[in-house]
C-alpha positions as CSV (number, residue, x, y, z in Angstrom):
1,X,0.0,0.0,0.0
2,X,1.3,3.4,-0.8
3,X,2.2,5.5,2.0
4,X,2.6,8.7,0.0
5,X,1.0,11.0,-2.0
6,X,2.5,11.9,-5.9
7,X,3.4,15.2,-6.8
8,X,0.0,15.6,-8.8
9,X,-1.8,14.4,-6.0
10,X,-0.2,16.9,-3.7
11,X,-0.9,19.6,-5.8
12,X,-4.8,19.1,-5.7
13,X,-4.5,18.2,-1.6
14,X,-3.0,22.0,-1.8
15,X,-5.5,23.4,-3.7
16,X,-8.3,21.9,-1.6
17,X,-6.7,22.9,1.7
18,X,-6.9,26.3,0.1
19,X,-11.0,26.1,0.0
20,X,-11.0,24.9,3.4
21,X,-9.1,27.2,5.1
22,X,-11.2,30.0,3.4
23,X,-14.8,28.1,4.8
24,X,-13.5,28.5,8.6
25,X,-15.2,31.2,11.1
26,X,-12.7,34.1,11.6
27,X,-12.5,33.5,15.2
28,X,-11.4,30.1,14.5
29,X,-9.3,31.1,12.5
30,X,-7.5,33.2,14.5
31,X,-7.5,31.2,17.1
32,X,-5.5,28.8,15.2
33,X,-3.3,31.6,14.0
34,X,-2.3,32.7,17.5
35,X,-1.4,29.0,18.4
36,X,1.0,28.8,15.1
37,X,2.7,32.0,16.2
38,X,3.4,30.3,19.5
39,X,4.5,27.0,18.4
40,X,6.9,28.8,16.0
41,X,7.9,31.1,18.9
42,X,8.7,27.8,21.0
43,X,10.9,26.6,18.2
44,X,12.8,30.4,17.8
45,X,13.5,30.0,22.1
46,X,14.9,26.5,22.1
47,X,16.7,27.6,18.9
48,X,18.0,31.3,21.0
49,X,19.5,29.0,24.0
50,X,21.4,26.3,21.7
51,X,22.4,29.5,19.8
52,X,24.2,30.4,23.2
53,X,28.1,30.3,23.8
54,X,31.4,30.8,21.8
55,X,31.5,28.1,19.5
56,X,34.2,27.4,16.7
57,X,32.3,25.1,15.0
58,X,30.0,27.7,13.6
59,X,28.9,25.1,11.2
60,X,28.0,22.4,13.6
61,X,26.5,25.1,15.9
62,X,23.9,26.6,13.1
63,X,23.1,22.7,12.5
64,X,22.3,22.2,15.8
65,X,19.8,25.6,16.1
66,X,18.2,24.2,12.4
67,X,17.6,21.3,13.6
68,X,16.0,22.4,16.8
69,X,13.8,25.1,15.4
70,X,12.2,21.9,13.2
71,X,10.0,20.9,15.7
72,X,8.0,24.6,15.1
73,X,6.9,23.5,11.9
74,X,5.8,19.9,13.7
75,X,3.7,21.5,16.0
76,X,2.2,24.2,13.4
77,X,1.2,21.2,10.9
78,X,1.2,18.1,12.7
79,X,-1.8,18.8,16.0
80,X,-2.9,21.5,13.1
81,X,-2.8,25.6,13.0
82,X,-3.1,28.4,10.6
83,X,0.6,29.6,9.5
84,X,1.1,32.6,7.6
85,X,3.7,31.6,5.3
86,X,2.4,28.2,4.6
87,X,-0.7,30.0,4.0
88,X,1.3,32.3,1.3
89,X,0.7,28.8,-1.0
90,X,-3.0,30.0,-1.4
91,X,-2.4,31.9,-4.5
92,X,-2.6,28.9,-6.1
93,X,-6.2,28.5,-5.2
94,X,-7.0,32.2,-6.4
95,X,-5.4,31.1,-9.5
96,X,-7.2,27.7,-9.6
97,X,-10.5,30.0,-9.4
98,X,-11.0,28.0,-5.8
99,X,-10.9,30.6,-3.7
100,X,-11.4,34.9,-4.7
101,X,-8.9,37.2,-4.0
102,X,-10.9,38.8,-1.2
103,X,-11.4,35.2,0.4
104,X,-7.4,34.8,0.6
105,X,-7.0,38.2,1.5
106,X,-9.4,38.0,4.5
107,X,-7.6,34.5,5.3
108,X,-4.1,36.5,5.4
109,X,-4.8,39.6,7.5
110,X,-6.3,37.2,10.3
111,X,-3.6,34.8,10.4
112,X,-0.9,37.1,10.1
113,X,-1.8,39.0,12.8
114,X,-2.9,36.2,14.7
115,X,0.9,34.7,14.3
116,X,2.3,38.2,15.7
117,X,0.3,38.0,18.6
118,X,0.9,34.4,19.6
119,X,4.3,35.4,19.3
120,X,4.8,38.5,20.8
121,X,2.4,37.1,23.7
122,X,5.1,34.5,24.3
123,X,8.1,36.3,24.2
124,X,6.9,38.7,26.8
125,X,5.7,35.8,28.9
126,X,9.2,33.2,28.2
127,X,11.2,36.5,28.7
128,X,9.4,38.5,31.0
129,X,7.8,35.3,33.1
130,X,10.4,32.7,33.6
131,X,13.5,34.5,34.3
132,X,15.6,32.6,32.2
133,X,16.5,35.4,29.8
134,X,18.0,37.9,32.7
135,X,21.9,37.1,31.6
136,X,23.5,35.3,29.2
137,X,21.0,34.0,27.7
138,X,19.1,37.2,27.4
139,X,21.9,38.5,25.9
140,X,21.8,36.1,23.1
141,X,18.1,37.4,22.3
142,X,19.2,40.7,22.2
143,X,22.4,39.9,19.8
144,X,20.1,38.1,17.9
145,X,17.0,41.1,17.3
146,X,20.0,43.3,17.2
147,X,21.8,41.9,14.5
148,X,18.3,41.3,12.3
149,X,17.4,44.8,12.4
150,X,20.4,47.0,12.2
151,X,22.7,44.4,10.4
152,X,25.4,45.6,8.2
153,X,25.3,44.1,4.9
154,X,28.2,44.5,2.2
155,X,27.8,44.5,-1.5
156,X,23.8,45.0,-1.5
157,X,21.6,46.9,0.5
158,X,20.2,45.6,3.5
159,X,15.8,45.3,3.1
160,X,16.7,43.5,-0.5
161,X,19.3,41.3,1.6
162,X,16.3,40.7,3.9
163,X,14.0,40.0,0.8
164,X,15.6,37.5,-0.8
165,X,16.5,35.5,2.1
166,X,12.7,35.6,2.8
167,X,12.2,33.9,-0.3
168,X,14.8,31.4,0.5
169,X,13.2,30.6,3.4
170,X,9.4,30.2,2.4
171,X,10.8,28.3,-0.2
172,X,12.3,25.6,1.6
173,X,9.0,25.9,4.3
174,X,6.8,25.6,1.8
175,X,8.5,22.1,0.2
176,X,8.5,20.8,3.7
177,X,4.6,21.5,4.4
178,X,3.8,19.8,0.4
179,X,6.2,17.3,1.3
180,X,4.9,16.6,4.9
181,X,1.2,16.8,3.1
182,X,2.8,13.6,1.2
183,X,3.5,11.8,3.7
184,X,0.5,9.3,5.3
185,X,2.0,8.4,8.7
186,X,3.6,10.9,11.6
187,X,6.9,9.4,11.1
188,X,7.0,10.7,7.5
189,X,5.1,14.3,7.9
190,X,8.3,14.7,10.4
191,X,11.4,13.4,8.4
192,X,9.9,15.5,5.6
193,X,9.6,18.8,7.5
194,X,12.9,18.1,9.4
195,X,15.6,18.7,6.6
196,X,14.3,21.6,4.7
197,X,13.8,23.4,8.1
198,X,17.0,22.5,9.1
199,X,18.3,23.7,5.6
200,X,17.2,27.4,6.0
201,X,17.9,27.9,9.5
202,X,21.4,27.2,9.0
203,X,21.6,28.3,5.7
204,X,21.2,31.7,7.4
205,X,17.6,32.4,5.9
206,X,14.7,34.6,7.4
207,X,11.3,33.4,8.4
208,X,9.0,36.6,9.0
209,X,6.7,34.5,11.6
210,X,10.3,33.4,13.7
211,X,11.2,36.8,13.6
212,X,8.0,37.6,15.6
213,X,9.6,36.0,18.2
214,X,13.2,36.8,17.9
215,X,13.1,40.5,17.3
216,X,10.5,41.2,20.5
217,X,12.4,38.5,22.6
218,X,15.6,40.8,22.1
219,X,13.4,43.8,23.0
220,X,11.8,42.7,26.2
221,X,15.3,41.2,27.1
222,X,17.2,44.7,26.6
223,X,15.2,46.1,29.8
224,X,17.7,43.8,31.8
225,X,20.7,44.9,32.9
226,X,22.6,41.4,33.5
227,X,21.6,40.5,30.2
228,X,22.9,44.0,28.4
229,X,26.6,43.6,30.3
230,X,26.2,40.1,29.7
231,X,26.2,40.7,26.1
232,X,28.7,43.7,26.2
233,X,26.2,46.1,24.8
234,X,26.0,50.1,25.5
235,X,22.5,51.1,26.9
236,X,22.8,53.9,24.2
237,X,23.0,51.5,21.0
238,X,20.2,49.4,22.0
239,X,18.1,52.6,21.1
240,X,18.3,51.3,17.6
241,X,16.3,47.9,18.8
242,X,12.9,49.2,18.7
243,X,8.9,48.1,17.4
244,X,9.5,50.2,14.7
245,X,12.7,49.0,13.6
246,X,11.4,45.8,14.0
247,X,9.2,46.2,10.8
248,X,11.7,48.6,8.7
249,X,14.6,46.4,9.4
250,X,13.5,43.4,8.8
251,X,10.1,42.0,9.2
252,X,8.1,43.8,6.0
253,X,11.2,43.2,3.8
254,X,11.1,39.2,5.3
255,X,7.8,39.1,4.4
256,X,7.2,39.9,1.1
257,X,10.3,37.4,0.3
258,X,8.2,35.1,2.0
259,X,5.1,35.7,-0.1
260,X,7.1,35.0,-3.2
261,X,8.7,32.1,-1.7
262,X,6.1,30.3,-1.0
263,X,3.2,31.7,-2.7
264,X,5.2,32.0,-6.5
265,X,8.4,29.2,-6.0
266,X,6.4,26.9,-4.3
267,X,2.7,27.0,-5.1
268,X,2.3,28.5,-8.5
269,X,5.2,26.4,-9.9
270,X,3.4,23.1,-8.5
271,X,0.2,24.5,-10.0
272,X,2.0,25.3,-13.1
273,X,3.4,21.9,-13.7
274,X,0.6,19.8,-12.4
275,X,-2.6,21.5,-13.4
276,X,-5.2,22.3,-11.1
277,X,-9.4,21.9,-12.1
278,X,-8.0,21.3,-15.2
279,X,-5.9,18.1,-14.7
280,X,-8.4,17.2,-12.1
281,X,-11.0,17.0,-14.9
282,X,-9.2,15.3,-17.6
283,X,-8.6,18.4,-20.0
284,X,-5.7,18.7,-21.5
């Protein structure tokens, strides 16, 4: 018995998951929204303490946080929420004539938001709550934010940096949700989302929904003072780590590489090449 789907079946499973996700209440909706932003915020603090430490093996280090932050995406797809860059993939329904434009558009506004508050609301309550950010660890969060909103970037500027390793990102995301979508038993769904995560977390690659987490975790952790010496920061420079340079720095730029990522690379592409009502009719 097969225990996977082909890639022509997984491009009408994607299509269909389109419809569906368009027939939900909205409070639903975001309710499953705000759990996606946490699970992926779960996944960006386990990822922020392995990131901890001096470490010469750079390599082995970034492995290590990729293959950590994996088990966001598990708990996002595998109990079952509502991710804004998976969701990205729903062009393909707009272009499938399954869904409307408005219908997608609704769908996006109350998951994206939904995903910033489930992880804001968990960075305030992992850094602010538990005390295990007030030092070195804190410190980490901070360097982190830090360097994703005020990085330096040579040879291009940085929001086009940002951009394209948005679309990076999505791009590999995407793959893993179509290739966990494949997969018919739990075992599967997880080997298939565990490498391309892996992939763009240590390929260096931004993930708008991750940087939810990261950026405020950094923020809520510069009010510390062990973690600020900790990290070796003046109080004056961490002016530059604010809400608002949160979403010029980075997170806009992140996520309209993201949209074309997953939405274009990923969706449109599968649609492209596997046919949508058409192939599911028989017209050629």
């Amino acid at each position: 018995m097969r225990k996977f789907l082909t890639p022509p079946e997984i491009t009408q499973t994607m299509l269909e998951a389109s419809a569906s996700k368009c027939a939900m209440p909205a409070g639903k909706v975001f309710v499953l929204a705000l759990l996606a932003g946490a699970y992926i915020g779960f996944a960006a603090h386990l990822a922020t303490m392995v990131t901890t430490g001096s470490s010469e093996w750079i390599g082995v280090q970034r492995f290590l946080t990729g293959a950590v932050f994996s088990f966001g995406l598990m708990l996002a797809v595998i109990p079952g929420s509502e991710l804004w860059t998976g969701n990205t993939m729903m062009i393909a329904g707009v272009m499938d004539r399954r869904i409307t434009f408005g219908a997608m558009m609704r769908n996006w506004v109350i998951v994206y938001i939904g995903n910033l508050v489930g992880a804001v609301l968990l960075a305030a309550l992992i850094v602010k709550g538990t005390g295990l950010t007030d030092g070195q660890f804190g410190a980490t969060a901070i360097k982190i934010a830090y360097a994703k909103t005020n990085e330096s970037v040579y040879g291009i500027q940085h929001q086009y940096a940002y951009f394209f390793r948005g679309l990076l990102c999505n791009w590999l995301v995407c793959l893993a949700i179509l290739i966990a979508m494949s997969a018919q038993d739990i075992a599967g769904k997880i080997l298939g989302i565990f490498f391309p995560i892996m992939a763009f977390v240590a390929s260096g690659f931004e993930h708008s929904v991750a940087n939810m987490y990261f950026i405020p975790a950094g923020i809520f952790a510069s009010a510390f003072p062990a973690a600020v010496s900790a990290g070796g920061f003046e109080p004056a420079s961490l002016a530059a780590l604010n809400w608002g340079t949160m979403f010029t720095g980075n997170i806009i730029a992140v996520t309209l590489g993201n949209l074309v990522g997953g939405g274009i690379l990923t969706a449109c592409a599968m649609l492209f090449i596997y046919g949508g009502k058409k192939q599911e009719n028989g017209i050629k």
